[in-house]
C-alpha positions in Angstrom: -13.0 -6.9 -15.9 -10.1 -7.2 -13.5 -7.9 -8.3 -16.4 -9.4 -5.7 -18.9 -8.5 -2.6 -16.5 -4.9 -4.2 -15.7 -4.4 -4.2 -19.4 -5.6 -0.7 -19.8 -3.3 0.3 -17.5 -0.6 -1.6 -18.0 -0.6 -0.8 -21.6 0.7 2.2 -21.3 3.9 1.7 -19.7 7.3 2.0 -21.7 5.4 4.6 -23.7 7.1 7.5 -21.6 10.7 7.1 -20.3 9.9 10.0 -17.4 6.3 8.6 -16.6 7.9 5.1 -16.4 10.5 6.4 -14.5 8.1 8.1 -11.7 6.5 5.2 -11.2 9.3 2.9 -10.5 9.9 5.2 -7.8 7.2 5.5 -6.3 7.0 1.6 -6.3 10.4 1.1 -5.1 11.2 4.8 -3.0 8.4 6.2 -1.6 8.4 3.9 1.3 11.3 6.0 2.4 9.5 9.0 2.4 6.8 7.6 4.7 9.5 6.3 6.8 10.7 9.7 7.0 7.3 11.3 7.5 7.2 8.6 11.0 10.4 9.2 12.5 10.1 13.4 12.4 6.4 12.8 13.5 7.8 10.2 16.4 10.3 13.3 17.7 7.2 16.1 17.4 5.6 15.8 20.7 3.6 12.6 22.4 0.9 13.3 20.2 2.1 12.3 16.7 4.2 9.7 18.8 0.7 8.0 19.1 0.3 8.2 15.7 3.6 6.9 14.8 3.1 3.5 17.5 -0.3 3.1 15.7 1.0 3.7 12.4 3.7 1.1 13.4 1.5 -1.5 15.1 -1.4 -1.4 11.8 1.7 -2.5 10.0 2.9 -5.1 11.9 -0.9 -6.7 12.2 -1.0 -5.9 8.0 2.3 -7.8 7.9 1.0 -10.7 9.9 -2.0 -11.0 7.7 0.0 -10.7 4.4 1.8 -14.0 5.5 -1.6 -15.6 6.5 -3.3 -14.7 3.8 -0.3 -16.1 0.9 0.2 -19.0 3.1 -3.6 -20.7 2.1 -4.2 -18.3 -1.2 -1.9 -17.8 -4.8 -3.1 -16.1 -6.9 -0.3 -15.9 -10.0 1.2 -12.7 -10.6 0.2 -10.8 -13.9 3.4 -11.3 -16.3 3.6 -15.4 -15.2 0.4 -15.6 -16.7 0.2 -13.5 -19.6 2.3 -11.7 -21.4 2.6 -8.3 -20.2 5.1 -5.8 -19.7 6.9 -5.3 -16.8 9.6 -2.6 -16.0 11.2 -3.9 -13.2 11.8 -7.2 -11.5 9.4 -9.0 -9.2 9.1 -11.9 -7.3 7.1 -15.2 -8.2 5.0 -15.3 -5.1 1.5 -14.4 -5.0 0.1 -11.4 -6.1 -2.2 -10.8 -3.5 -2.3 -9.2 -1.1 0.5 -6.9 -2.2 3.2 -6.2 0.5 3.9 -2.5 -1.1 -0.4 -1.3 -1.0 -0.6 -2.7 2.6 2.1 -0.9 4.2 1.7 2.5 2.6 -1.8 2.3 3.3 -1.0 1.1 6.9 0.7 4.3 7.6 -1.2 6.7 5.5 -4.7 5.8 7.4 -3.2 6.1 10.5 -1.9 9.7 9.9 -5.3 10.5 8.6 -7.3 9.3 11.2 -5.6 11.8 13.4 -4.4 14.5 10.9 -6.6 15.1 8.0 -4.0 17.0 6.2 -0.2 15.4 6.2 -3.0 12.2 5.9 -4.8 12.9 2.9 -1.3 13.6 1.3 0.3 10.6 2.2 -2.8 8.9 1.5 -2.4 10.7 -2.1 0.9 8.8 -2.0 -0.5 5.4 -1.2 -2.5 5.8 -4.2 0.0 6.7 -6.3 1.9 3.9 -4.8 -0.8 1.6 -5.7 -1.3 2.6 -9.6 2.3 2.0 -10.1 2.1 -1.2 -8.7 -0.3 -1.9 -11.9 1.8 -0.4 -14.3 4.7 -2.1 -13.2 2.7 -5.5 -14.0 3.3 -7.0 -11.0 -0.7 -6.5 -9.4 -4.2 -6.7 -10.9 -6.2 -3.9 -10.4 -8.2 -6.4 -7.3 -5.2 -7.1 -5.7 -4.3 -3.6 -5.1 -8.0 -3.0 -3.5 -8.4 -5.5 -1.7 -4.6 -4.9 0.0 -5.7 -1.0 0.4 -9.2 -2.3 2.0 -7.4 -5.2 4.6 -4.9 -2.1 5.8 -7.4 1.1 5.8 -9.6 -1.5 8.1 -6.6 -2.4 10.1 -5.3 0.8 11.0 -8.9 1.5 11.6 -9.1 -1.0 14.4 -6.2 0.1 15.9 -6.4 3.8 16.0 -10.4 3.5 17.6 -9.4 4.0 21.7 -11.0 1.0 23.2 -13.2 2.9 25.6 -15.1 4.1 21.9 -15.2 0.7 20.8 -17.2 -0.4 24.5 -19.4 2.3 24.1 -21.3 1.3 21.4 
């Protein structure tokens, strides 16, 4: 089934030169736009600077666990495989987790967990992020989830205040 919806997806690319084009930016730009979104959030007041050192420390910790994870697990990238179509280059390594998903989700979870709006557009982003990351060819459909999943819990952990996580 994973393979089947990667197909579906992927299947469509280099049909449409603009669509195509929109999602190799979003694969290979967007992360300056949430790198943007940080640093003006970082000079608003100390509030969205929490947000920001969270936002910063769930992508460290996601970071950390990317390397864990690739150093005992490979799991072969779509195109090395099977023959698919890719638009851009990518490296060899293993497709999961997938380096792009975690860290837009990193950041996009912790914005949300504090503000529900600039969040759920920047989480709108991260899924965006994450499609094109399929119809590039360089992730299965799993490996996109399961990155999203591993960051949205991280930035989870972090962003809980300790005393809340005594309490109960």
């Amino acid at each position: 089934m994973d393979y089947r919806l990667f197909r579906a997806i992927n299947l469509l690319s280099g049909r449409c030169a603009p669509i195509d084009w929109l999602m190799i930016f979003l694969s290979k730009k967007i992360r300056y736009v949430f790198i943007f979104v940080l640093i003006f959030m970082w000079f608003r007041n100390d509030h969205y600077r929490k947000v920001t050192w969270n936002a910063m420390v769930s992508s460290v910790i996601s970071m950390f666990l990317h390397t864990l994870i690739k150093l005992f697990f490979f799991r072969p990238r779509p195109f090395a495989k099977r023959r698919v179509g890719i638009l851009i280059p990518s490296k060899m390594d293993s497709s999961f987790p997938s380096k792009h998903t975690l860290l837009v989700f990193a950041v996009s979870t912790s914005i949300f967990l504090y503000d529900r709006a600039l969040g759920s557009m920047m989480w709108l982003l991260s899924l965006l992020t994450a499609f094109s990351r399929i119809w590039l060819g360089h992730h299965y459909p799993s490996d996109i989830l399961g990155s999203a999943f591993i960051a949205t819990m991280t930035s989870i952990a972090v962003g809980k205040p300790a005393d809340e996580l005594t309490d109960k």
